[in-house]
KEROLUM-979950 format. One record per residue (C-alpha): x, y, z; residue in three letters. Coordinates in steps of 0.25 Angstrom, whole numbers, plus 2048, in hexadecimal, padded with zeros to 3 digits. Layout:
N
XYZAla ...
This chain:
488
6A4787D99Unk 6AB77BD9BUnk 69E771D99Unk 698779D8DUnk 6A7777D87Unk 6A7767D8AUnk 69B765D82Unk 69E770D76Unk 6AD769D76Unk 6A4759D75Unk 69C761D6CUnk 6A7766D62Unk 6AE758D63Unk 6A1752D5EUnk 6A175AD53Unk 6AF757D4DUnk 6B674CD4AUnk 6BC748D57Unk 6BD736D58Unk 6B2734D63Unk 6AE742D65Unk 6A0739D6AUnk 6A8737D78Unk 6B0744D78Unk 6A2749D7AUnk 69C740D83Unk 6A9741D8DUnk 6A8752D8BUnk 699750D8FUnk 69D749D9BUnk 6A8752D9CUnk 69D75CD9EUnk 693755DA8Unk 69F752DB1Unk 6A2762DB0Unk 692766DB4Unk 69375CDBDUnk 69F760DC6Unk 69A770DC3Unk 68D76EDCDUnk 69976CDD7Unk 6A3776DD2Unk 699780DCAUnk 6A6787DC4Unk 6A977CDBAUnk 69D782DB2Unk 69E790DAFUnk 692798DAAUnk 69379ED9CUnk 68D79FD8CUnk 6807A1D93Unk 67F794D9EUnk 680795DAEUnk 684789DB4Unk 67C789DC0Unk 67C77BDCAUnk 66E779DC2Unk 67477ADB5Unk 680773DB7Unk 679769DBBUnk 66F768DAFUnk 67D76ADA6Unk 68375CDAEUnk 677754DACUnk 676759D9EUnk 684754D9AUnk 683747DA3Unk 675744D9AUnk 67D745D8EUnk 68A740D92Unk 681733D94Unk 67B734D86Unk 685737D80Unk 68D72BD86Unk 683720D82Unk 681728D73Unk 690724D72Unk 68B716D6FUnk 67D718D6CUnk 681720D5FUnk 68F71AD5EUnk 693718D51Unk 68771DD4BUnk 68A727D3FUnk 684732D46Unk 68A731D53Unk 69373FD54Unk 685746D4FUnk 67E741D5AUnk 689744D65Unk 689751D60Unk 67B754D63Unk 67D74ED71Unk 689756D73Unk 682763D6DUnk 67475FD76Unk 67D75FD82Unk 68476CD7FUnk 677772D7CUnk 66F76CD89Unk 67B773D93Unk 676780D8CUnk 66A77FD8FUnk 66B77AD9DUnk 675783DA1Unk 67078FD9AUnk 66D79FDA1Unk 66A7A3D95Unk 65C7A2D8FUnk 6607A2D80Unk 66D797D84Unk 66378DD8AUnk 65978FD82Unk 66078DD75Unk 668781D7CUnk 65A77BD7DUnk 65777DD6EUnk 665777D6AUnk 66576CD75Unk 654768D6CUnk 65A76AD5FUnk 66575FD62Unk 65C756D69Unk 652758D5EUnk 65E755D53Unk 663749D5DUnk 654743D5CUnk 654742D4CUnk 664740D4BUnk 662735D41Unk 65A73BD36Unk 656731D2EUnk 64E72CD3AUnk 63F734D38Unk 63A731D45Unk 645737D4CUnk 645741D45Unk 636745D45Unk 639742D55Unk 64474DD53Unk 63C758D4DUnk 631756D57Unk 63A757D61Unk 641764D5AUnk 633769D5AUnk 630769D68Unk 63E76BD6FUnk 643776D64Unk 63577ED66Unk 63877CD74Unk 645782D75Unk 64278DD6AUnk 63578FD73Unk 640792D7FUnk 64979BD76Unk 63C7A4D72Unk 6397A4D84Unk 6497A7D86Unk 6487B4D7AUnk 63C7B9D83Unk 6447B8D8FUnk 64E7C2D8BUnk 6457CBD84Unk 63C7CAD91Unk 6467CAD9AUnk 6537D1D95Unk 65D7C4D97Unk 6607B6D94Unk 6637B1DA1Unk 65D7A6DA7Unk 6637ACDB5Unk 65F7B9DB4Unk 6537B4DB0Unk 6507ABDBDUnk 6537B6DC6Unk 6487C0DC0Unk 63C7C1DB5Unk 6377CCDB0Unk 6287CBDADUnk 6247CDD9EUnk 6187CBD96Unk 6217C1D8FUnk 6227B9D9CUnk 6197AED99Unk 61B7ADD8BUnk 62A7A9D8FUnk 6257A1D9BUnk 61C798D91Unk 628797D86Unk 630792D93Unk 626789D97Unk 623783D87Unk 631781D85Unk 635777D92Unk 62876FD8EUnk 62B76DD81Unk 63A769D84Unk 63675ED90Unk 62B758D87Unk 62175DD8FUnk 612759D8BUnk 60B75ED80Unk 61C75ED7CUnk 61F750D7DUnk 61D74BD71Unk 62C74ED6BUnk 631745D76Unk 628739D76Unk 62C73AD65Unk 63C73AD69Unk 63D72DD6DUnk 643728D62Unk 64F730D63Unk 65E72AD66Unk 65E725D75Unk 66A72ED78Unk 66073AD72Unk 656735D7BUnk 65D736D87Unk 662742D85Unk 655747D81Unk 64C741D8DUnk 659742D96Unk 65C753D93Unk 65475BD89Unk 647757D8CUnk 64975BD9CUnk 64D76BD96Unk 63C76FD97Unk 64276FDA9Unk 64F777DA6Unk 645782D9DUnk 63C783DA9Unk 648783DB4Unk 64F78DDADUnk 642797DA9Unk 63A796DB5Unk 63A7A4DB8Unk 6347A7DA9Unk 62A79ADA9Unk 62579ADB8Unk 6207A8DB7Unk 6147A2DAFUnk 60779FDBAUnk 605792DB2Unk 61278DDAEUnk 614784DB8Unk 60777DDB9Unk 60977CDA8Unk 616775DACUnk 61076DDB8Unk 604768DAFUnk 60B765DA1Unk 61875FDABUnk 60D755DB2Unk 606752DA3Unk 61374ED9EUnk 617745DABUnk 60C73DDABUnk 60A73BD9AUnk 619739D9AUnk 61872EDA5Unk 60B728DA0Unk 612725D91Unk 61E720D96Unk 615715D9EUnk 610710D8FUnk 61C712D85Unk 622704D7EUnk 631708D7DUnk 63C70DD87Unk 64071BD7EUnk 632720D7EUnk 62D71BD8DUnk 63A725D91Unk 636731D88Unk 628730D91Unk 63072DD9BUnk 63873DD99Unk 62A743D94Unk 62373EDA2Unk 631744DACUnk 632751DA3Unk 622753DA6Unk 624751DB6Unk 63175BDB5Unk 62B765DAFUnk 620763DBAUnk 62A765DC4Unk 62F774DBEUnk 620778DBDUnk 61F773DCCUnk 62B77CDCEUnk 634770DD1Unk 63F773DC9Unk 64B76CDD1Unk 643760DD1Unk 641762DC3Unk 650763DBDUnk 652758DC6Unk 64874FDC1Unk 64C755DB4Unk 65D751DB5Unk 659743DBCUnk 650741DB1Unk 65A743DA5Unk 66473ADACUnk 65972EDADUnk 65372FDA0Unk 660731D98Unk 664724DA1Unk 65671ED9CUnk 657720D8FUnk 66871DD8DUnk 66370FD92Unk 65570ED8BUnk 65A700D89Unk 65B6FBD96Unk 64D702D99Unk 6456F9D91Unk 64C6EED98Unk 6496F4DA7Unk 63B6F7DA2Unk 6376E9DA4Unk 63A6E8DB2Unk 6306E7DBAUnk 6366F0DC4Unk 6366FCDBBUnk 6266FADB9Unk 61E709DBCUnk 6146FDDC3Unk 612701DD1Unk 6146F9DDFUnk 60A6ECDDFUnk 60C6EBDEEUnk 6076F7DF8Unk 6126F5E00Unk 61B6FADF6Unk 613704DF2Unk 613709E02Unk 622706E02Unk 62370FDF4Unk 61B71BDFAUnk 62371CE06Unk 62F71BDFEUnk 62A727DF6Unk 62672EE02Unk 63572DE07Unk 63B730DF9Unk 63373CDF9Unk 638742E07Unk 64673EE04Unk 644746DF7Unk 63E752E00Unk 64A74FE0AUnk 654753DFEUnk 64D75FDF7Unk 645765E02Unk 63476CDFDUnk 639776DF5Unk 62E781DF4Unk 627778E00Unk 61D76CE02Unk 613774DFFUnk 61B774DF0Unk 61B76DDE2Unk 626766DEBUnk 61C75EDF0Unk 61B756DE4Unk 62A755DE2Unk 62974EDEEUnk 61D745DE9Unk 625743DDBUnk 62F73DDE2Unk 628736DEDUnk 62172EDE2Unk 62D72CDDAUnk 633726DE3Unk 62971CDE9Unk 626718DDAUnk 634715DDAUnk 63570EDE8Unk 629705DE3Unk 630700DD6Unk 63C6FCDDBUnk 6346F3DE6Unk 6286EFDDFUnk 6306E3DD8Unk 6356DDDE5Unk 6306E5DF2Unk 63B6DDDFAUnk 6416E5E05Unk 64E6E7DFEUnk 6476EBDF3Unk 63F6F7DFCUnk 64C6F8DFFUnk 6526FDDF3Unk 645705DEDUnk 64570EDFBUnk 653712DF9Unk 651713DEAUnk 64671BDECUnk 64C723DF7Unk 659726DF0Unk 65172BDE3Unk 64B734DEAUnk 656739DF2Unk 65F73CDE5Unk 652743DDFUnk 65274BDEAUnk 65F74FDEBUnk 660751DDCUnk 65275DDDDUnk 65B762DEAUnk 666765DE1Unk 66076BDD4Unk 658772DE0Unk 663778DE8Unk 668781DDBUnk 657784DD9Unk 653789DE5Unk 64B795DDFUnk 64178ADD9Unk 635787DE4Unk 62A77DDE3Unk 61E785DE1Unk 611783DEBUnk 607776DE6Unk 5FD778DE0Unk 5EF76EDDBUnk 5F776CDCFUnk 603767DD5Unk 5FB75FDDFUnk 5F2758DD5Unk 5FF754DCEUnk 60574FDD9Unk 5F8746DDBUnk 5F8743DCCUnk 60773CDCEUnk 602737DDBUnk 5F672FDD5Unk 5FA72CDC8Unk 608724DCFUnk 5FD71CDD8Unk 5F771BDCCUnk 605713DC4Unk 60670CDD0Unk 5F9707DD4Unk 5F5704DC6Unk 5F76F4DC5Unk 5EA6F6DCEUnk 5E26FCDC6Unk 5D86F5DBEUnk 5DD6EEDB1Unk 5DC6F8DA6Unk 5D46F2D9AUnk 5CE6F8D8CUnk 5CD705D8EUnk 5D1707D9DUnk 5D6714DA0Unk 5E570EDA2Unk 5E570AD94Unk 5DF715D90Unk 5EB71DD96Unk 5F6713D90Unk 5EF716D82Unk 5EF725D83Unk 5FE724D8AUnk 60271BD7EUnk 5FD723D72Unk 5FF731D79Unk 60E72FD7AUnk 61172BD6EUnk 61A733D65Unk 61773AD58Unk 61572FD4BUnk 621735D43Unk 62B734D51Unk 62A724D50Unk 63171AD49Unk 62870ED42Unk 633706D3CUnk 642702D41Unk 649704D33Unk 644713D34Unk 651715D3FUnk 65A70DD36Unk 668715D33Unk 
């Protein structure tokens, strides 16, 4: 076990007195992503043991979990450098790490499950490190609240497991399950537990009230933890999916979420808090995703977005600056032909992203709307980069931009689908279809709405604005009124 050694050796230095044992942890951490790394090549480098399997798909969760605190931990060495708590806070980091491979890695129920509880009581203690700081703390113990009750919530569905079942093993447990009364009473613990850990409406509010955490606690928080409620469903499908309504429960909450989350990051005032609904709207749209049954599409969207947002908020400084650029506006094309250009972009972007996965479960499948997720995103994309200046260099350049984003997307689902081929998208159904035309109408919407009529009093835009505005704030105790209350 030559990655869990690496990070209990950065551990262990972090907890004498070794001269700089800050870097000796952050080189062991790298140490350990390159390792993961070259694993998915040569699998032996990783052996299985104290309860983990190191399949392709966890390997690869592993890597990206020590590349995401590799890069935390190398901007905490100057963000916390020289303050008196400094060692504390690398141990956590180190310790979070330690406890997320666990988790990720784990076959056995009680391992990964407990690694979760660990892995939320030190991002909890991280949260409200300075103590004397009360709205950190009070953003601490709310968060405590929600994720520990989460991952104790898991625990109680992983003891019904074996009492039910007669083993631990998430292996065993994929191949065969047998049916017990107890079934659904697991199957909604399952369920209850991933919504509460991704901050799944009506169990957002911890997050929106973490903002104030440390910036390197942000990332890792938005960047890792927060993306667990998709590991819990990926790795319990075969208890959860048994349930006739879990997967429109995931489909309707995931959708909810998405669009609240999208709708309050449009009205927030500062950087921290627009990227906490920022994570709160892409959690919504990946737990979607596994209650459509997508789930390679879903740990991909899940590992892309922890390396953009812990890029986001690692340069939250530089975000408010690029925020005024014109070009980075959510304002739609004013000139049809861009819009025409945008949507034959998209149309491309989609088929090269159907090119490199191939209709999983069929077109008459939830893929569909993969393939409409993607189309879109896309053609907004295209669109924003050559709004500003529509010159042909500039098509140019948002064509191949375009293109290129979705032909690493695609090859990205192709090879977290490659190691998942027993998952296949289910038939569509009215639900899925009136998402899809949900999405659809409420983008034309974004774009087009410099047309609409000029929202005065009480016009229903302002009205939306208001309830956006005041619905996202967080709790009264979780905000901080006066600067001398973060003095040291």
């Amino acid at each position: 076990m030559i990655l869990i050694g690496l990070l209990v050796f950065g551990l262990l230095g972090l907890l004498s007195s070794l001269p700089k044992a800050e870097r000796l942890s952050t080189f062991l951490t790298g140490a350990g992503f390159l390792l993961s790394l070259f694993a998915l090549f040569a699998p032996a480098l990783l052996t299985d043991g104290l309860g983990l399997v190191f399949s392709p798909t966890h390997t690869l969760l592993s890597a990206v979990v020590c590349f995401i605190s590799l890069a935390i931990q190398a901007y905490g060495l100057r963000h916390f450098g020289g303050h008196r708590s400094q060692r504390e806070v690398f141990r956590y980091l180190m310790a979070l790490t330690l406890s997320l491979v666990f988790f990720s890695a784990a076959d056995h129920l009680l391992i990964m499950a407990a690694g979760l509880l660990v892995s939320n009581g030190l991002l909890a203690r991280l949260i409200g490190f300075q103590l004397e700081w009360k709205a950190a703390a009070a953003s601490a113990r709310d968060a405590l609240l929600h994720l520990g009750g989460g991952a104790l919530i898991l625990l109680a569905a992983a003891g019904l497991v074996c009492y039910t079942q007669g083993h631990w093993s998430l292996e065993r447990l994929s191949l065969s399950v047998e049916a017990t009364p107890w079934l659904p009473v697991i199957g909604g613990l399952v369920l209850l537990s991933a919504l509460a850990q991704s901050a799944i409406w009506p169990f957002h509010r911890w997050l929106i009230a973490s903002a104030n955490a440390p910036t390197p606690v942000s990332a890792f928080m938005h960047a890792g933890l927060v993306n667990g409620g998709a590991v819990v469903l990926y790795k319990l499908y075969p208890v959860w999916s048994t349930l006739a309504w879990s997967a429109t429960l995931l489909v309707v909450l995931g959708g909810l979420t998405a669009i609240a989350g999208t709708l309050w990051m449009l009205v927030q005032s500062d950087v921290k808090r627009t990227l906490t609904c920022s994570t709160m709207g892409q959690m919504g749209f990946m737990i979607m995703q596994c209650g459509m049954g997508l789930f390679p599409a879903a740990i991909a969207h899940m590992i892309w977005h922890g390396f953009f947002k812990a890029s986001l908020f690692l340069s939250a400084g530089s975000t408010v600056k690029a925020a005024r650029n014109k070009s980075l506006s959510l304002y739609g094309p004013k000139a049809l032909p861009v819009f025409i250009f945008g949507l034959v972009m998209g149309g491309l972007g989609a088929f090269v992203f159907w090119m490199f996965t191939g209709a999983t479960g069929g077109l008459g499948s939830t893929y569909v709307l993969l393939l409409l997720f993607c189309g879109i995103t896309c053609a907004h994309a295209v669109m924003t980069i050559a709004e500003p200046s529509p010159t042909a260099g500039r098509l140019v350049l948002a064509a191949v931009l375009g293109l290129l984003g979705s032909t690493v997307y695609g090859l990205s689902v192709w090879a977290v689908e490659s190691q998942l081929a027993h998952f296949t998208a289910p038939a569509l159904n009215g639900l899925h279809l009136g998402i899809g035309l949900f999405f659809v109408l409420g983008w034309l919407l974004m774009i087009f709405r410099d047309y609409l009529p000029d929202p005065v009093g009480d016009g229903w835009i302002t009205r939306i604005y208001v309830w956006a505005l005041r619905s996202s704030q967080p709790l009264r105790k979780t905000l901080n009124i006066r600067r001398s209350t973060y003095r040291l």
